[in-house]
N, C-alpha and C positions, 0 to 999 in steps of 0.2 A: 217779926215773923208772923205772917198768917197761915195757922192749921186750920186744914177739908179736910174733915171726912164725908165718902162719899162711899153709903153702904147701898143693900139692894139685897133680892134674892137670886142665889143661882143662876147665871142665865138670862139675868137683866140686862144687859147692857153696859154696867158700869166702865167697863173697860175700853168701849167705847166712848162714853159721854167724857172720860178723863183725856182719852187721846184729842177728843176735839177739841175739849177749851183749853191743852197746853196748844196744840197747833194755831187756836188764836190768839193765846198769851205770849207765846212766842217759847221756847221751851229753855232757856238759859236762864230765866229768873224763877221756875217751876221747879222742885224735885219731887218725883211718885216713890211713896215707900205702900209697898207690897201687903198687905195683911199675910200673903198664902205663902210669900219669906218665913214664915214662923209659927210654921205648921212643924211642932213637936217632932226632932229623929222617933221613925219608927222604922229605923233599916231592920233592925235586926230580927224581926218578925216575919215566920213563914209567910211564903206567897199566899197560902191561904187565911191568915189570920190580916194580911193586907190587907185581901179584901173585904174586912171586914169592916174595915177603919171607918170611925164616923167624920168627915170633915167638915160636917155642917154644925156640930156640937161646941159649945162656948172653949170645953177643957181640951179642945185640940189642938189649941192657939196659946201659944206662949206669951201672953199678955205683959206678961212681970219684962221681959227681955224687950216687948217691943214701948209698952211705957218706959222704959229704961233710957234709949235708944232717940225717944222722941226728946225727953229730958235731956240728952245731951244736944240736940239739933237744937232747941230752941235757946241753949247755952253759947253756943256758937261753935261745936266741937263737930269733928267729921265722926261717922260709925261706920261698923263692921257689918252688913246686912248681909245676911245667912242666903244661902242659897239651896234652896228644897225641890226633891226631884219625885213629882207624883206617880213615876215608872218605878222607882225603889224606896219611894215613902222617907227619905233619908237626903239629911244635911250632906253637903258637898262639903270636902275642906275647904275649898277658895272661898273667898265672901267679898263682896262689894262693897267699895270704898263710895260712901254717902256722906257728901259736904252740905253745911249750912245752906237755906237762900232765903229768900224772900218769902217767899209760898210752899208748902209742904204738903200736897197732897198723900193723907192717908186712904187705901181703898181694898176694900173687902166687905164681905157676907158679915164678917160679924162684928163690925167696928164699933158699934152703937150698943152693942150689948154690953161692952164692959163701963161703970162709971169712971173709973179712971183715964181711960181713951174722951168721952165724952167731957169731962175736964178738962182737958188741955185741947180741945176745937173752940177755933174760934165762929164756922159755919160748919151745920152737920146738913146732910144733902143724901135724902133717902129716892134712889133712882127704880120706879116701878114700871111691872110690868104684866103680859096675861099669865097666866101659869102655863096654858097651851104653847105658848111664844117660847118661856125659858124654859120646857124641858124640851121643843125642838131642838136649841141651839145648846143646850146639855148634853145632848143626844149626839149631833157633829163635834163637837168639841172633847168627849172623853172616848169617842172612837176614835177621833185623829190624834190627839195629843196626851191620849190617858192609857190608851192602849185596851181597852176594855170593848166586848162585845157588845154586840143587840142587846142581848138580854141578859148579859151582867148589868149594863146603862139602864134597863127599867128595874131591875132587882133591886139595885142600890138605891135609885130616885125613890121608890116604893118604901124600903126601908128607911134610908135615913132622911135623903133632901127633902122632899114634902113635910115628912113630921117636925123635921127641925125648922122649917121653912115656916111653920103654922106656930111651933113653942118659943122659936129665940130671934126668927129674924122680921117675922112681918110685924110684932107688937114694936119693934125699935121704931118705925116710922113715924111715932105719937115722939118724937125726939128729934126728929129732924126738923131745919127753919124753911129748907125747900125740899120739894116731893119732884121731883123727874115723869111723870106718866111716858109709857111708850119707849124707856130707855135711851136709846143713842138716836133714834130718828125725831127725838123732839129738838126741833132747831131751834126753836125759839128760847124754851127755859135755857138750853146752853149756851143761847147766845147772852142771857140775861146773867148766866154765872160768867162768861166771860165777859163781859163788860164791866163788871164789879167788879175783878180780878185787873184787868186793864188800870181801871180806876186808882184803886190803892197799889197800883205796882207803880204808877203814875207820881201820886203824892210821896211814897217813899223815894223816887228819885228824885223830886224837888226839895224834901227834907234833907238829903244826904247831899246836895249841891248848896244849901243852906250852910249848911253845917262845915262845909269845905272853905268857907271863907275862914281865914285865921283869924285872933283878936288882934295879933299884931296889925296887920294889916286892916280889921276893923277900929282897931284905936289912931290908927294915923290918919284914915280917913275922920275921923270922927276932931281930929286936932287941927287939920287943914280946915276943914267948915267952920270951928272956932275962929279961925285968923282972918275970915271971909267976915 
């Protein structure tokens, strides 16, 4: 099994650049596990101490549960990935049934921060961008899907996402083995991660076609050549 991680800041693009090199890998030997899966229940928390929530912060990320989680994927075992709702801050009961594969993309803001996630990558893949560029699309994105104003969206960026962006997530990029410039519009680096992805998804299914020959049937061939 090959683990990516592929972190970034806020805004970057990363969710983009993953969607592309599965759509060139082809997405049946790919599975994406979520970092923002395992963002800590904070239901029970007035609306106003909500918005308070730091989600750019290392401790708001349930690390121990998704190390856990990886550890059984690269065991060969399926898991239970949580489903987290950023309109009520709070886990769902249902969770998603995540099987073994080949390749395992991990992808979020803070994957690189913890040493134990950096552990178990085997390519870490820091996707950058302007700062002008992610708090645009910060901006469209937690007013359509976050539910948040104008200017709750600068409040917050102000308060948390910048400072966190400058203390826990831009020093992680001295960690990563490829850097992304420009996010999802760089075709080239993505086309350079998905062809090393092609690559070894490649050799793994020459090794498992290998390996599907039985000895029975390699020891008889191997008896018949004798009697030649």
């Amino acid at each position: 099994m090959l683990v990516i991680g592929i972190a970034g800041g806020s805004g970057s693009g990363k969710t983009t650049v993953v969607k592309k090199i599965v759509n060139k890998c082809g997405g049946k030997s790919v599975t994406i596990i979520s970092q923002d899966a395992y963002y800590k229940d904070k239901g029970e928390l007035s609306e106003e101490e909500k918005r308070k929530i730091n989600f750019d912060h290392p401790s708001s990320i349930e690390f121990s549960l998704l190390v856990k989680h990886l550890d059984m994927l690269k065991k060969g075992k399926s898991i239970q990935m949580p489903i987290y709702s950023y309109l009520t801050c709070a886990r769902a009961k249902e969770t998603i049934t995540v099987h073994p594969n080949e390749v395992i993309i991990v992808e979020g803001i803070l994957i690189l921060s913890n040493p134990q996630m950096r552990r178990r990558m085997d390519i870490m893949v820091f996707v950058d961008a302007d700062s002008d560029d992610r708090l645009m699309r910060i901006i469209r994105r937690d007013i359509h899907e976050r539910g948040r104003s104008y200017d709750q969206v600068l409040e917050h960026y102000e308060t948390w996402v910048k400072p966190m962006h400058q203390q826990f997530i831009e020093p992680t990029k001295r960690f990563a083995d490829i850097i992304v410039p420009q996010g999802g519009a760089n075709e080239k680096a993505i086309q350079i991660l998905s062809s090393h992805l092609r690559h070894y998804l490649s050799e793994m299914k020459s090794t498992q076609e290998t390996k599907s020959v039985s000895p029975k049937h390699a020891s008889k061939k191997k008896t018949n050549n004798s009697k030649k």
